[in-house]
N, C-alpha and C positions, 0 to 999 in steps of 0.2 A: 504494500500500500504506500500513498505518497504521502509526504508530510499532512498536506492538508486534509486526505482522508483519513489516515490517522487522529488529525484532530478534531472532524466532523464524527469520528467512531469515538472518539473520548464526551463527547457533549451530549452525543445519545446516553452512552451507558452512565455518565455523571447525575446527568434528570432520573434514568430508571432506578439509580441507585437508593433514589432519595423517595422514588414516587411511591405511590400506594401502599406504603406503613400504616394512614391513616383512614383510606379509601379506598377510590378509585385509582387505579393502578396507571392512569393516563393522564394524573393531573398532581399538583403539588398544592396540599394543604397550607396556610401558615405558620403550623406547626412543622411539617417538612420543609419548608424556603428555608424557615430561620436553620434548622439544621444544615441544610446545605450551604448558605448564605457562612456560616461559623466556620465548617468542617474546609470546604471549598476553595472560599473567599473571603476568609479570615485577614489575612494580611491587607486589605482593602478595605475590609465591613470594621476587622475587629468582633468585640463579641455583645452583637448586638443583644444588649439590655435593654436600650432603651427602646420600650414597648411602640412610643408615640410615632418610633422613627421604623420600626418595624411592619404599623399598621401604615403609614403612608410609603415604604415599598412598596409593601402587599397590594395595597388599591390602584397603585399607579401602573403595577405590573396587572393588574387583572383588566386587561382593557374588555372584557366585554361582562364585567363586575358579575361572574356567578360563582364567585366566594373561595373560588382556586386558580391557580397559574397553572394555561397547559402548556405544550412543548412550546409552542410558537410565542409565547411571552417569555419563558424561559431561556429562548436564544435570544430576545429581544432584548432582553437584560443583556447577557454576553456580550452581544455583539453593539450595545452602548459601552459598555467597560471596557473593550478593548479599543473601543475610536478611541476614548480618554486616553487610554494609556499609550496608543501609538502617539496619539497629540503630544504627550508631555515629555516623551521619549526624543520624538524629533524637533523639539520644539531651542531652535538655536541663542 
C-alpha cells in the first residue's frame, strides 16, 4: 500500500476502534469522541475536562445534530486539524 492508503486504512480502523462501545457501531457517541479525542489527539486536545468545550466539539462536529459523529464528521475533524497543522508547519 502507499503512504497515503496506509493513512486513509489508519483513519478507518482509528473511528472503528472507538465506535460502537456505546451503540451503534457506525457512529461515535460523546462519550466515545472524548475517548478518542484523549487516546488519539491528546497532544492537541490535551485531556479534555473541560465538559463546556467538549459539548461545543460534539455539536459542531455533529452537522446534521442526531446526537452522534459519523464517519464523514469524523474525517471532517481530521482533515481540519491537519490544514492547521500543515499551516503552522509551513508557515515562514
Amino acid at each position: 500500500m502507499s503512504q497515503l492508503q496506509q493513512g486513509m486504512a489508519i483513519l478507518i480502523a482509528t473511528f472503528h476502534k472507538y465506535s460502537g462501545k456505546e451503540g451503534d457501531k457506525l457512529t461515535l457517541s460523546k462519550g466515545e469522541l472524548k475517548e478518542l479525542l484523549e487516546k488519539e489527539l491528546g497532544d492537541i486536545f490535551g485531556k479534555t475536562t473541560d465538559k463546556a468545550a467538549l459539548d461545543k466539539i460534539f455539536k459542531d462536529l455533529d452537522a446534521n445534530a442526531d446526537g452522534t459523529v459519523d464517519f464523514q464528521e469524523y474525517v471532517t475533524l481530521v482533515a481540519c486539524l491537519t490544514m492547521l497543522c500543515n499551516e503552522f508547519f509551513t508557515k515562514k
